[in-house]
C-alpha positions in Angstrom: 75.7 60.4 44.5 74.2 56.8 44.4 70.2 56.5 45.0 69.2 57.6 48.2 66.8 54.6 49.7 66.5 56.5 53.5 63.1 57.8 54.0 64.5 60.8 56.1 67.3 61.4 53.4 65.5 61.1 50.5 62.5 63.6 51.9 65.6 66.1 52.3 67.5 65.3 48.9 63.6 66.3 47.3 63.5 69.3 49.7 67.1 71.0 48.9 66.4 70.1 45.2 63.6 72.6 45.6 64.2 75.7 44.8 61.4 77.8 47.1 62.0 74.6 50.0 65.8 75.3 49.8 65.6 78.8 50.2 63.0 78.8 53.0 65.4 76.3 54.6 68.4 78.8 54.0 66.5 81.7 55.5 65.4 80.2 58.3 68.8 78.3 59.5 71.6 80.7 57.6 73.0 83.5 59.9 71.7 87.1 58.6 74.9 88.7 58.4 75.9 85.9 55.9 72.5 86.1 53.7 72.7 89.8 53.3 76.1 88.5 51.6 75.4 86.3 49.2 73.1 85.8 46.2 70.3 83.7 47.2 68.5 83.8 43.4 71.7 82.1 42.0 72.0 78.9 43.7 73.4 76.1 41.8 73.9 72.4 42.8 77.2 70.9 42.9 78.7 67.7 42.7 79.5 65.7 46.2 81.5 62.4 45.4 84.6 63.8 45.6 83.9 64.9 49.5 84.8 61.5 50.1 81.6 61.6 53.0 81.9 57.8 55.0 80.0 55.9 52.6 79.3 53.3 55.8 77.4 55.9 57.5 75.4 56.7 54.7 75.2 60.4 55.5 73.8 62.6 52.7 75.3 65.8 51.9 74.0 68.3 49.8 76.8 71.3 48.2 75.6 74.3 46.6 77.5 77.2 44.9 76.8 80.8 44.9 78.3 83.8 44.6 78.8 86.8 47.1 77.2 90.3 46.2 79.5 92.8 46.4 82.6 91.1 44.1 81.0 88.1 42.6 82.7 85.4 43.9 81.9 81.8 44.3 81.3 80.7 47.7 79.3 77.6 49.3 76.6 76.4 51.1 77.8 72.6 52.9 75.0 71.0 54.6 75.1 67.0 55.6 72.0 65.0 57.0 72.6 63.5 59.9 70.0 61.3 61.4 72.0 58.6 62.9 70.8 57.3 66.5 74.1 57.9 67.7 75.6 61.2 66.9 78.9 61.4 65.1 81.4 62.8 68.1 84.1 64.0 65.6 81.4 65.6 63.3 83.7 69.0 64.2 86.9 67.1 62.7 84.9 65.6 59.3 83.5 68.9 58.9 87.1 70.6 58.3 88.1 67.6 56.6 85.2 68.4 53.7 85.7 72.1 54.1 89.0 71.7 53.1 88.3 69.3 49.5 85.5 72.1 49.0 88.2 74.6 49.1 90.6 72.4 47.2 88.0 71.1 44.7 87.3 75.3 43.8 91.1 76.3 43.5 91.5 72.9 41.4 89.1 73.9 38.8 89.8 77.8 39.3 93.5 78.3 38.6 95.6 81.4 39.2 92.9 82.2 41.8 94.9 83.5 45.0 92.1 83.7 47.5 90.4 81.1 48.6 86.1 80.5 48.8 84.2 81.0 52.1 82.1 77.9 52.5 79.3 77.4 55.0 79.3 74.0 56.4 75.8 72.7 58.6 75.1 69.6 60.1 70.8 69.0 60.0 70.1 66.6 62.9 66.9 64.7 63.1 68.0 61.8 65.5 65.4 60.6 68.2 68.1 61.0 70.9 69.5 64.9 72.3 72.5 65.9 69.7 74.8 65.9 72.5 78.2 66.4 71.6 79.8 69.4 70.9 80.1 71.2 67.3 83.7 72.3 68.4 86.7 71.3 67.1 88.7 72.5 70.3 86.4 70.4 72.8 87.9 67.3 71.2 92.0 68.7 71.6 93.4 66.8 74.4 95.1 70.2 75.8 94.1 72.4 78.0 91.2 74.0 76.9 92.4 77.8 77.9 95.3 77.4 75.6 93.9 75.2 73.0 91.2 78.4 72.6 94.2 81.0 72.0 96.6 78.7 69.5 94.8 76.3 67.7 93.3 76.3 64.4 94.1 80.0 64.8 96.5 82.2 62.5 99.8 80.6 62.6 102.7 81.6 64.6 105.2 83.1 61.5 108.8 82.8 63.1 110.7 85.0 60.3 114.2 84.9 60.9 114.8 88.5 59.5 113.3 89.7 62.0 115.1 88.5 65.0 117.8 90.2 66.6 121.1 88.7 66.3 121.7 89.7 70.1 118.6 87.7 70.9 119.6 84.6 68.7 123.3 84.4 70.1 121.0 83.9 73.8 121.2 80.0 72.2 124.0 78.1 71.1 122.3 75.3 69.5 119.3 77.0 67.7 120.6 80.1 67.6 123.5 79.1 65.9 121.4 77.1 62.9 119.2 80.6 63.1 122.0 83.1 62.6 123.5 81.3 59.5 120.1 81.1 57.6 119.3 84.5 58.3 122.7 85.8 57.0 123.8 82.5 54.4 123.1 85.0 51.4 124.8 88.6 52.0 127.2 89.6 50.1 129.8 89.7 53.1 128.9 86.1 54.0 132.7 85.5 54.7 133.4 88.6 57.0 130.2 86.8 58.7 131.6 83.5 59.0 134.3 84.5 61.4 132.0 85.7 63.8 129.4 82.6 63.3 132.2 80.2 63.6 132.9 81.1 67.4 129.3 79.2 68.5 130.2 76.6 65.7 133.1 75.9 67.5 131.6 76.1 71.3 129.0 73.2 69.6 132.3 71.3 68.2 134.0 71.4 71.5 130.5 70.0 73.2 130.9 67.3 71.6 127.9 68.0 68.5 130.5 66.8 66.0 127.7 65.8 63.5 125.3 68.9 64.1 128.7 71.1 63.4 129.5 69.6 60.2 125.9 69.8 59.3 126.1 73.4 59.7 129.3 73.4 57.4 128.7 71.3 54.3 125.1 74.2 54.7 127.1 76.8 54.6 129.3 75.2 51.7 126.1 75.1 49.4 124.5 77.8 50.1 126.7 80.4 50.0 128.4 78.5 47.5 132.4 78.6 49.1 134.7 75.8 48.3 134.9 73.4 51.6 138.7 74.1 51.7 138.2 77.7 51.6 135.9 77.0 54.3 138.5 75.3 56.4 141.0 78.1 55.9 138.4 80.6 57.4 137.7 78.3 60.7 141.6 77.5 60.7 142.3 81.3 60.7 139.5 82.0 63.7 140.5 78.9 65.7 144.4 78.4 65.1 147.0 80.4 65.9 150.7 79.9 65.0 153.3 80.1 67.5 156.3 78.5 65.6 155.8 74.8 65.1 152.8 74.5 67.8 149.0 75.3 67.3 146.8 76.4 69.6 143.0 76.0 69.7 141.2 79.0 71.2 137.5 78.5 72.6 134.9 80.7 71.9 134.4 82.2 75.3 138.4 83.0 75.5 138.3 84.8 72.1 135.1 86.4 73.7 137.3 87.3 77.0 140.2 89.1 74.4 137.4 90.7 72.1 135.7 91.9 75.6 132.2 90.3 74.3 130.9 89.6 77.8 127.6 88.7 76.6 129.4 85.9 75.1 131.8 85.0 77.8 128.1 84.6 79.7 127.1 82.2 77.6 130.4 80.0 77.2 129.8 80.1 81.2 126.1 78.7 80.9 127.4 76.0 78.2 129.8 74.7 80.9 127.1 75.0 83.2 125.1 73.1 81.1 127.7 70.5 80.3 128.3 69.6 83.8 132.0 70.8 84.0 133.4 71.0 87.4 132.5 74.4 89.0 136.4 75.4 90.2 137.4 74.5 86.2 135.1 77.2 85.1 136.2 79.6 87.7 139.6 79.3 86.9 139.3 79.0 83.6 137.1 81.7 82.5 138.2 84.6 85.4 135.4 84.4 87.3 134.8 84.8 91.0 132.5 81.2 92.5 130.6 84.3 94.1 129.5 85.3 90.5 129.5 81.9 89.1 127.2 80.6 91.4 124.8 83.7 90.8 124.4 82.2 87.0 124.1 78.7 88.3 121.5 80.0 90.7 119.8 82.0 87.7 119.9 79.3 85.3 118.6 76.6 87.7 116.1 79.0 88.8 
């Protein structure tokens, strides 16, 4: 780090560069159940340019390295000087912003290493005015603060496929649909799955998601590695059926009706629904009483 020409920071450059000074300070301002930790007799002084610290504030920072007690790890000790007259209000935000070069720095120079370091940061405040703002990074989420306190900067949600249901997926057409083929793209009976998947492929075709279906195909075509033709023969043999020289189409919710998949004839009802198709249509056209029908609009709406 350049020379330090701040009164205040130089007196606490000359203090943390003293070994009894630095360890009195560490004592006194380090939580317990992280001294009885660490190894306070092998303190060594590290490097801070490449923190990347806002050189216009001209904030010192002191890093030191250690090592824990029980395994012998490194770990650090983070402390920046901040004496400022007004005090930083996203200090919280800078502080996980250096934590996180610390961490990278250590795994940089430390390779094949497949935990990471605990580091320590602390801010020292000598300013004339109250420290006022908080050393939170959730006071400065604009969310509310009860659900900002559960989710964020907490252990991330893992949404793993695998584990879903397929009965719970099929509850939505549009994600579900994406869900189900990336969860099953690479069995071994991919094909016997395709002529199941390609009943909500279809219901998304007919909806008019003509560039979201063939998304879904020219996927499946790479992944599971089946000729697009062969892939056309598959949806042709779902979707078509030959009755001399005419073809008919078949919708997902009438080959649901014949397969007696009612759970599926539900949800071609709520697509409609959803669509905005005329309410006698879907009566009529999927066998079902406007009593009943209107029970699903109800619960849907509701």
């Amino acid at each position: 780090m350049a020379a330090v020409n701040n009164p205040h920071d130089k007196l606490f450059k000359e203090m943390s560069a003293n070994p009894r000074a630095f360890r009195e300070f560490l004592e006194c301002n380090v939580p317990k159940e992280i001294l009885q930790n660490i190894d306070l007799n092998r303190l060594e002084p590290e490097p801070t340019e490449f923190i990347g610290l806002q050189k216009e504030r001209l904030l010192v920072d002191v890093l030191y390295k250690t090592f824990t007690l029980d395994n012998n790890e490194e770990c650090y000790l983070y402390i920046i000087v901040e004496h400022q007259s007004t005090p930083d209000k996203f200090m919280p935000l800078r502080i996980i912003q250096y934590t996180l070069q610390i961490i990278q720095k250590h795994l940089n120079t430390n390779i094949g290493k497949d935990k990471v370091p605990f580091v320590l940061p602390m801010v020292f405040y000598h300013g004339e005015r109250k420290y006022k703002y908080s050393n939170d990074i959730n006071s400065l989420v604009d969310f509310p603060r009860e659900i900002v306190d559960e989710y964020f900067l907490k252990p991330f949600q893992l949404i793993d496929v695998s584990k879903i249901a397929d009965t719970e997926l099929r509850e939505s057409i549009y994600y579900g649909c994406a869900a189900l083929i990336m969860k099953h793209i690479h069995e071994k009976n991919v094909k016997q799955f395709l002529y199941d998947i390609f009943y909500m492929m279809h219901e998304i075709k007919l909806c008019g998601q003509e560039t979201y279906f063939n998304l879904m195909l020219e996927y499946i075509a790479d992944e599971a590695k089946i000729d697009r033709k062969e892939l056309d023969t598959i949806y042709h043999d779902v979707f078509i059926s030959d009755l001399g020289d005419e073809l008919m189409a078949m919708t997902l919710t009438e080959q649901y009706r014949q397969q007696g998949r009612e759970q599926g004839r539900e949800q071609g009802i709520i697509v409609m629904l959803q669509e905005g198709l005329d309410l006698e249509k879907i009566s009529s056209g999927m066998n079902i009483s406007m009593d009943e029908l209107l029970k699903i609009k109800e619960k849907l709406e509701g």
